[in-house]
C-alpha positions as CSV (number, residue, x, y, z in Angstrom):
1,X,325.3,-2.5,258.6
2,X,323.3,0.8,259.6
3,X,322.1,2.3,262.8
4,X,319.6,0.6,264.6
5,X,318.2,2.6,267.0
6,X,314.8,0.6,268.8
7,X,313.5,0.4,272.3
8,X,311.0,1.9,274.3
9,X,311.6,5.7,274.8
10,X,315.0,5.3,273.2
11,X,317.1,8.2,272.8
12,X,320.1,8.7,270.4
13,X,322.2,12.1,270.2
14,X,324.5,13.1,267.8
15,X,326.0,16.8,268.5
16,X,329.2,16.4,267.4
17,X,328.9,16.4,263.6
18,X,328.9,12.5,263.0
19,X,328.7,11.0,259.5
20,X,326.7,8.0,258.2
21,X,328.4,7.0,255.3
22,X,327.8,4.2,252.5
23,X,325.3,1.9,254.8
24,X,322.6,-0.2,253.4
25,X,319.7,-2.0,254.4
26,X,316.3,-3.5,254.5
27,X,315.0,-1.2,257.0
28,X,316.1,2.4,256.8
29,X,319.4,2.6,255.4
30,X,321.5,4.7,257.9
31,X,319.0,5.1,260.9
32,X,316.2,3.2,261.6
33,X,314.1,4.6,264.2
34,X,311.2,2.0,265.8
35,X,309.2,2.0,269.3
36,X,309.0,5.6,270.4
37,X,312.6,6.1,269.8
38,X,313.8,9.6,269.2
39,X,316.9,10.6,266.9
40,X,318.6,14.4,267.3
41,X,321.3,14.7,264.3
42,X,323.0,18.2,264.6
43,X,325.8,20.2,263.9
44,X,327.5,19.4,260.6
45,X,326.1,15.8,260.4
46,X,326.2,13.8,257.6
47,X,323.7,11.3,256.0
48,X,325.6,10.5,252.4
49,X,325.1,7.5,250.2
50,X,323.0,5.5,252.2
51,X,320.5,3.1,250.5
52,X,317.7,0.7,251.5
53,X,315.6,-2.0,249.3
54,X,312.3,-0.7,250.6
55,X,311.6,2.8,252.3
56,X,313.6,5.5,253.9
57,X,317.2,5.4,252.4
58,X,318.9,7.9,255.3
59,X,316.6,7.0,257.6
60,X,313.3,5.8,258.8
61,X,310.8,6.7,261.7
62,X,308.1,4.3,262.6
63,X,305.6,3.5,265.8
64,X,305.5,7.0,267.5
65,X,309.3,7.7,266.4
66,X,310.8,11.1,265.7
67,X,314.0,12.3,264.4
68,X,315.3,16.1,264.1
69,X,318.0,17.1,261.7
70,X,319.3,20.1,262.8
71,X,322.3,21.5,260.5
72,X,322.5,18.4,259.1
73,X,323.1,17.4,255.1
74,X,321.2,14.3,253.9
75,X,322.5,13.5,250.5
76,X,322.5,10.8,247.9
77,X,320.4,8.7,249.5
78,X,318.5,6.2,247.9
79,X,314.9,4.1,248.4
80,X,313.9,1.0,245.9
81,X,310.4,2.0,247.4
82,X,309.4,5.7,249.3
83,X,311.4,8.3,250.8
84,X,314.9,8.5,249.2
85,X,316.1,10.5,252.0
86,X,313.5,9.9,255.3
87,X,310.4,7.8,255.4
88,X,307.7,8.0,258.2
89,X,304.8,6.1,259.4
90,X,302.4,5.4,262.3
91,X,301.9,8.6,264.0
92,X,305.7,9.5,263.6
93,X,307.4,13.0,263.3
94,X,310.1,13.9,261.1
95,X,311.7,17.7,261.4
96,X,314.3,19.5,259.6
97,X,315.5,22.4,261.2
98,X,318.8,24.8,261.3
99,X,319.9,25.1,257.6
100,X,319.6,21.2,257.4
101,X,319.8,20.2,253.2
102,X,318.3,17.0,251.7
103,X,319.5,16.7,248.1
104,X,319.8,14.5,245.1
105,X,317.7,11.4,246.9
106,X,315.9,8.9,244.8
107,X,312.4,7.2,245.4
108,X,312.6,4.5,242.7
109,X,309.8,2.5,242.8
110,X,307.7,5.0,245.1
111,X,306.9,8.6,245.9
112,X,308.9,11.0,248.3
113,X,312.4,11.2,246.6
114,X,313.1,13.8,249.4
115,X,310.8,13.0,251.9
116,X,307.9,10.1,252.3
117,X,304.9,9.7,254.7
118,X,303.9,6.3,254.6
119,X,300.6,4.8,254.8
120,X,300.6,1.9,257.0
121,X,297.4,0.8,256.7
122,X,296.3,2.7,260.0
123,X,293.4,5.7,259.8
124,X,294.0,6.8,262.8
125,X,297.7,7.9,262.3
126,X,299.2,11.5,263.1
127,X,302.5,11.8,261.2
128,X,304.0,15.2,260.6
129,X,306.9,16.4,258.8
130,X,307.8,19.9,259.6
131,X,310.5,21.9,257.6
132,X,312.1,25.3,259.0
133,X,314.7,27.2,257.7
134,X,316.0,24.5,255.7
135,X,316.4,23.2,251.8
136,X,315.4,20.2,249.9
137,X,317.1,19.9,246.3
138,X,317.1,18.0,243.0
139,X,315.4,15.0,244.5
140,X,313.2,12.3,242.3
141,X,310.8,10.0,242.9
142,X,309.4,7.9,239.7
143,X,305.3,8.3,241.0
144,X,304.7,11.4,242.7
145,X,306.2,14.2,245.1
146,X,309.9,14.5,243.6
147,X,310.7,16.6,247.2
148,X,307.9,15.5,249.4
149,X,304.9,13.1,249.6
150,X,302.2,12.1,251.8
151,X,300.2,9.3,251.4
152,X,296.7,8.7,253.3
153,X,296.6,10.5,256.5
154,X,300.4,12.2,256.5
155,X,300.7,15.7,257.1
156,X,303.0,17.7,255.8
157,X,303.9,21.1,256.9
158,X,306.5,24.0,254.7
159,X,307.2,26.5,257.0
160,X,309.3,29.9,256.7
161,X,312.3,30.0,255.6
162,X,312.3,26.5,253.8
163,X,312.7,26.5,249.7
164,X,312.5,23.4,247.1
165,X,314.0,22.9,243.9
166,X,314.7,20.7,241.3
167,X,313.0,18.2,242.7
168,X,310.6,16.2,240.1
169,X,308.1,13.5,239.9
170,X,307.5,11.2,237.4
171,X,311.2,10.5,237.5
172,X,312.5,9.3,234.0
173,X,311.4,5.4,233.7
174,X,314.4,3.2,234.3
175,X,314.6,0.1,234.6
176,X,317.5,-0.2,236.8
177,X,318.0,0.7,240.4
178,X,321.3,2.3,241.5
179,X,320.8,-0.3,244.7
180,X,322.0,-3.6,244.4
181,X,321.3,-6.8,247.2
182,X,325.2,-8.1,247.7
C-alpha cells in the first residue's frame, strides 16, 4: 500500500520526521498527490525504497498538486517509467528545500531518474520544480536527464545553493527492472 493523499484542497503534514518505507504502487509509489492536494514532508523525513510500475517512485503530484520536501531524504526510489524519485504533471509544483537529498533513484524506462515533469498531453500546463539549498545524487534514468527532466511545457528551476552529481542519462541498457508486480 502507499499514501494516498486526494481531495479537493487536501492537506497532508508531516513535521515529525515520518518515514515511507518499502511501498509500491501503480500510482506514485509512497505519496500520491491528486486534486489540488498539497503534501509538506519535513524534518528528518524519509522516502526510502519505494517503487511504482509507471511514474513517480517516492511520490507523484498531479491536477494542481504540490508537495515541499523540506529536510527530507528521498532515496532508492524507483519508476518502470519517469521520475524515479518525484514525478509532476498538470500545472503541479514540486519543491525541495532545507538540505533535502534525492539520491540513487532510477527512471527505467523514462527520463527524470531524480526528478520528472510529465507531459500530459495539456499545452497550457504550468508545472515548476524549484530546488534551494538542497542535493540530488547518483540518479539514472535510461533516456534523458539522469537528475532532472522536463518534458513539453515543465519548467524547471536550480536555484542557489543546490548541487548535482553523479547523476547520468542514457543509463546502461538493462533489460531487467529492479520492480517486480507481486
Amino acid at each position: 500500500l502507499n499514501s494516498v493523499v486526494t481531495g479537493s484542497a487536501t492537506t497532508f503534514t508531516s513535521s515529525s520526521g515520518g518515514v515511507l518505507d518499502d511501498m509500491s504502487s501503480s500510482y506514485g509509489g509512497g505519496i500520491y498527490a491528486t486534486s489540488s492536494t498539497t503534501v509538506t514532508l519535513s524534518s528528518g523525513s524519509l522516502i526510502h525504497n519505494c517503487s511504482v510500475l509507471g511514474s513517480g517512485g517516492g511520490i507523484v503530484a498531479l491536477y494542481n498538486s504540490y508537495f515541499q520536501l523540506q529536510s527530507t531524504t528521498m532515496t532508492a526510489c524507483w519508476a518502470t517509467s519517469s521520475g524515479g524519485g518525484a514525478a509532476l504533471g498538470a500545472s503541479s509544483t514540486g519543491w525541495f528545500d532545507d538540505d533535502s537529498l534525492v539520491s540513487n533513484c532510477y527512471a527505467y524506462s523514462g527520463s527524470g531518474g531524480g526528478v520528472a515533469v510529465l507531459n500530459l498531453g495539456s499545452t497550457d500546463d504550468e508545472d515548476w520544480i524549484l530546488v534551494t539549498d538542497s542535493k540530488i545524487d547518483g540518479c539514472s534514468a535510461t533516456t534523458y536527464g539522469g537528475a532532472m527532466s522536463s518534458a513539453a511545457s515543465g519548467t524547471l528551476l536550480f536555484a542557489t545553493g543546490s548541487t548535482i552529481s553523479n547523476s547520468s542519462a542514457p543509463r546502461a541498457t538493462t533489460t531487467e527492472s529492479p520492480i517486480s508486480n507481486t
